[in-house]
C-alpha positions as CSV (number, residue, x, y, z in Angstrom):
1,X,-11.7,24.4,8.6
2,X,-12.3,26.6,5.8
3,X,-15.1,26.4,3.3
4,X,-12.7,25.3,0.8
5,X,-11.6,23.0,2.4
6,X,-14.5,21.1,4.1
7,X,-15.8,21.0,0.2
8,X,-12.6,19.4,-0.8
9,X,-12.9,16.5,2.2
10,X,-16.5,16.2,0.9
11,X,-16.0,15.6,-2.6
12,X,-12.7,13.2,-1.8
13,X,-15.0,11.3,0.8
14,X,-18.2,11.3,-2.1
15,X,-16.2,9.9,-4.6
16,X,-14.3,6.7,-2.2
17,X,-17.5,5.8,-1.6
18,X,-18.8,5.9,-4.6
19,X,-15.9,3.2,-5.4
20,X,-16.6,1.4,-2.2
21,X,-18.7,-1.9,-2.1
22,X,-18.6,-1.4,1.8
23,X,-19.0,0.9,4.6
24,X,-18.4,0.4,8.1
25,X,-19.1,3.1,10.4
26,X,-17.5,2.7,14.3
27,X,-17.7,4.5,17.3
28,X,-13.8,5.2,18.3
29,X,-14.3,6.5,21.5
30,X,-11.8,5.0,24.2
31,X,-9.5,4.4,21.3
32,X,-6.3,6.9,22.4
33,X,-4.5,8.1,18.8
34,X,-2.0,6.0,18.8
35,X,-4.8,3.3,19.1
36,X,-6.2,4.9,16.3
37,X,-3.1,5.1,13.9
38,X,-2.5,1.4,14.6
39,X,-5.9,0.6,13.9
40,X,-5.7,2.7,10.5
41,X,-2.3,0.6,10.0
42,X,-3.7,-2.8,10.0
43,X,-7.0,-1.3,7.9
44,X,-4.0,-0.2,5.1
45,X,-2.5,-3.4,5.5
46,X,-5.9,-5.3,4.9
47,X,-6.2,-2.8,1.6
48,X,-8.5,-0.9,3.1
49,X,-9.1,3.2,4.4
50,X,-10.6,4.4,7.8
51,X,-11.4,7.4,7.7
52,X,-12.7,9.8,10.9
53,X,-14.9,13.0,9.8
54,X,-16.7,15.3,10.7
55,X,-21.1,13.8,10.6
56,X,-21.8,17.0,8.6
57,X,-19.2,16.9,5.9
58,X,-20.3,12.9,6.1
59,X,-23.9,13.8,5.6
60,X,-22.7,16.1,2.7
61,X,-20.7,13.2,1.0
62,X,-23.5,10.7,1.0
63,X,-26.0,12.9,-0.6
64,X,-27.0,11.7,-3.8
65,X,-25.5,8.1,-3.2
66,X,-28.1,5.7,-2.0
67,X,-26.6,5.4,1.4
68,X,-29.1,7.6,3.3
69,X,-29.5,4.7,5.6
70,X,-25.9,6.1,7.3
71,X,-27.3,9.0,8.3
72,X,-29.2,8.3,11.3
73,X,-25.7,7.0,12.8
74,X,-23.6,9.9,11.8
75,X,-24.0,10.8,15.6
76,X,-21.0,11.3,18.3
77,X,-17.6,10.3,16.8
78,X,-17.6,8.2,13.9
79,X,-15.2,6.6,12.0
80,X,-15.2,4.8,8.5
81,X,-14.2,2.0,7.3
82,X,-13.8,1.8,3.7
83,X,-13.7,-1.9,2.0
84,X,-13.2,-3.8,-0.9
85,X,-14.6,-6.1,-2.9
86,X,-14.5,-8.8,0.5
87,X,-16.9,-7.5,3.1
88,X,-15.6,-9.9,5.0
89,X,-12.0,-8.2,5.3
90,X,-12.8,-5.1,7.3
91,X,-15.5,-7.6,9.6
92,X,-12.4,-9.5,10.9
93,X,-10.1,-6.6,11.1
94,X,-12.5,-4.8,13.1
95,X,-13.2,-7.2,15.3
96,X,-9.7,-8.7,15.9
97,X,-8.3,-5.7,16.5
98,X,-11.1,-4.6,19.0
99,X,-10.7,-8.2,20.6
100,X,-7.0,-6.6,22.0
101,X,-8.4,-2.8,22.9
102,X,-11.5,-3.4,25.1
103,X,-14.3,-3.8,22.5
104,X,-13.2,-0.7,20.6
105,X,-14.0,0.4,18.1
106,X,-17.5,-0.6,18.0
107,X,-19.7,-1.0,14.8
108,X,-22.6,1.1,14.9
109,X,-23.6,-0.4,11.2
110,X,-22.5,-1.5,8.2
111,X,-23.5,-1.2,4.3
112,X,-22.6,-4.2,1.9
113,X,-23.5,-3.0,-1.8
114,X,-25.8,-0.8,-0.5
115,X,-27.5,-3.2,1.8
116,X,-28.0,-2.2,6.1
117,X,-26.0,-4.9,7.8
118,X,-26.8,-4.8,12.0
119,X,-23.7,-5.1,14.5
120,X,-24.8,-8.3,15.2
121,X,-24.7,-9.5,11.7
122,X,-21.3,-7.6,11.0
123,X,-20.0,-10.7,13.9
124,X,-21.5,-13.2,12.1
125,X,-19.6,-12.1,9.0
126,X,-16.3,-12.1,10.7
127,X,-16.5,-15.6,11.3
128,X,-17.1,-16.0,7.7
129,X,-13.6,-17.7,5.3
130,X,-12.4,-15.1,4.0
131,X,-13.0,-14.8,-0.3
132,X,-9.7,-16.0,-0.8
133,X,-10.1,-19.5,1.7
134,X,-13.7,-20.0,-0.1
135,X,-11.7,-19.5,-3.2
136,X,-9.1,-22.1,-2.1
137,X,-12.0,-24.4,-0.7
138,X,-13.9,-24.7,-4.2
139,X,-10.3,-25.0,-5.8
140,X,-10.2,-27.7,-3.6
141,X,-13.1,-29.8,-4.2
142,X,-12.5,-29.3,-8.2
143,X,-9.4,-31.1,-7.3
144,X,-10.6,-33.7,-5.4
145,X,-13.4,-34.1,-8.0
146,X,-11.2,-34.3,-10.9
147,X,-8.7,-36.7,-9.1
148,X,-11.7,-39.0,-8.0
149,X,-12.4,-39.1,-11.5
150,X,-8.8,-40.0,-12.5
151,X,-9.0,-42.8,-9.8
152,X,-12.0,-44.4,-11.0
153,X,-11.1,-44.1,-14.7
154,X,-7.8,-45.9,-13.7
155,X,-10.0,-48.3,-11.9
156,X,-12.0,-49.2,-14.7
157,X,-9.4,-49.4,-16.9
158,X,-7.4,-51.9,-14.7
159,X,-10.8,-53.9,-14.4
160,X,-10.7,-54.1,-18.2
161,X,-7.1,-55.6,-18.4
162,X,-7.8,-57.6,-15.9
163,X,-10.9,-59.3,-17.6
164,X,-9.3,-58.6,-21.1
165,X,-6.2,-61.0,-19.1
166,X,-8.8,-63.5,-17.7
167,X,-10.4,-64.0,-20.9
168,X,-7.0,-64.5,-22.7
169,X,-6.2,-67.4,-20.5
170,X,-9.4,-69.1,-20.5
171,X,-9.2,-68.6,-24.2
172,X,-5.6,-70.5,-23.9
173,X,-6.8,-73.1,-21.4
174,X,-9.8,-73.7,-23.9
175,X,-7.4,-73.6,-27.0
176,X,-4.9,-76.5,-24.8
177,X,-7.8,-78.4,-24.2
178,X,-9.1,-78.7,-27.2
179,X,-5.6,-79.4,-28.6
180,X,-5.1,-82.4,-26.3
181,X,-8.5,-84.0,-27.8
C-alpha cells in the first residue's frame, strides 16, 4: 500500500470513529472470507460497519481521539466494529453470529462512549432489550398507566351515579312517605 494511500484509510478510519459511539474490536481468525463478508452483511444490515485494518494505520487513526485504551489490543488480526447510537446492536450481532461459526469472531474489547467495556461485559450486554424493545416497554407501561387511570376515573364516576341514583330514590321513597301521612 502506498503512502498515499495508507494516509487516506487513516484519515477515513479517524473520522468514523470520531462519529462512532462504539467500537468493537474482534479477533477474526478461523473466520474464512466468505465468513467474513457474511459477517460484514449482517453488521450493514444492523446499520453498522466492520472494518479489518492494518494495527498500525489503526494506531494512526486513534491518535488524538481519546481511545488510547484500543491500543494495547491492536495485536494479531483485528477487526472493527463500528456502532450506532445502541451499543447493544453490534453486542447481539456479534454474538449471534459467532454462536453459528464456532465462537468466531471473538471480542477482544469494546469502547461505549469512550468507556473500556471487558469481553465478559460485552455478553452481558447482548442479553440486554435492544433500545427499541426498552423503548416499546416504557411505551408500554405509559399505556397501561394511562388506561389504569381511565378505568378508575370511569369507576368513580359510575360510583357517583350510582350514589347520585341511590340518593334519588331514597329521596322519592322519603317524598311518598311523607305524602301518605
Amino acid at each position: 500500500m502506498r503512502l498515499e494511500e495508507k494516509q487516506q484509510v487513516t484519515e477515513e478510519l479517524a473520522a468514523r470513529l470520531r462519529g462512532t459511539e462504539s467500537v468493537f474490536l474482534t479477533d477474526f481468525t478461523g473466520l474464512t472470507v466468505k465468513e467474513i463478508t457474511e459477517f460484514r452483511a449482517k453488521a450493514r444490515a444492523g446499520g453498522l460497519e466492520y472494518r479489518v485494518v492494518k494495527n498500525t494505520l489503526a494506531r494512526r487513526a486513534i491518535e488524538g481521539l481519546d481511545l488510547e485504551a484500543m491500543d494495547e489490543h491492536l495485536v494479531g488480526p483485528t477487526g472493527l466494529l463500528l456502532g450506532g447510537s445502541d451499543p447493544v446492536m453490534p453486542a447481539k450481532i456479534i454474538r449471534d453470529f459467532a454462536k453459528g461459526h464456532g465462537n468466531r469472531p471473538v471480542v477482544k474489547i469494546a469502547l461505549v462512549d469512550k468507556q473500556v467495556v471487558s469481553p465478559e461485559n460485552v455478553e452481558v450486554m447482548a442479553d440486554l432489550p435492544s433500545r427499541e424493545e426498552l423503548l416499546g416497554y416504557i411505551a408500554g407501561g405509559l399505556t397501561a398507566s394511562v388506561a389504569g387511570i381511565a378505568g378508575v376515573l370511569s369507576a368513580v364516576i359510575r360510583d357517583i351515579a350510582y350514589m347520585v341514583e341511590e340518593v334519588a330514590r331514597v329521596q322519592a321513597a322519603v317524598n311518598t312517605e311523607q305524602g301518605a301521612n
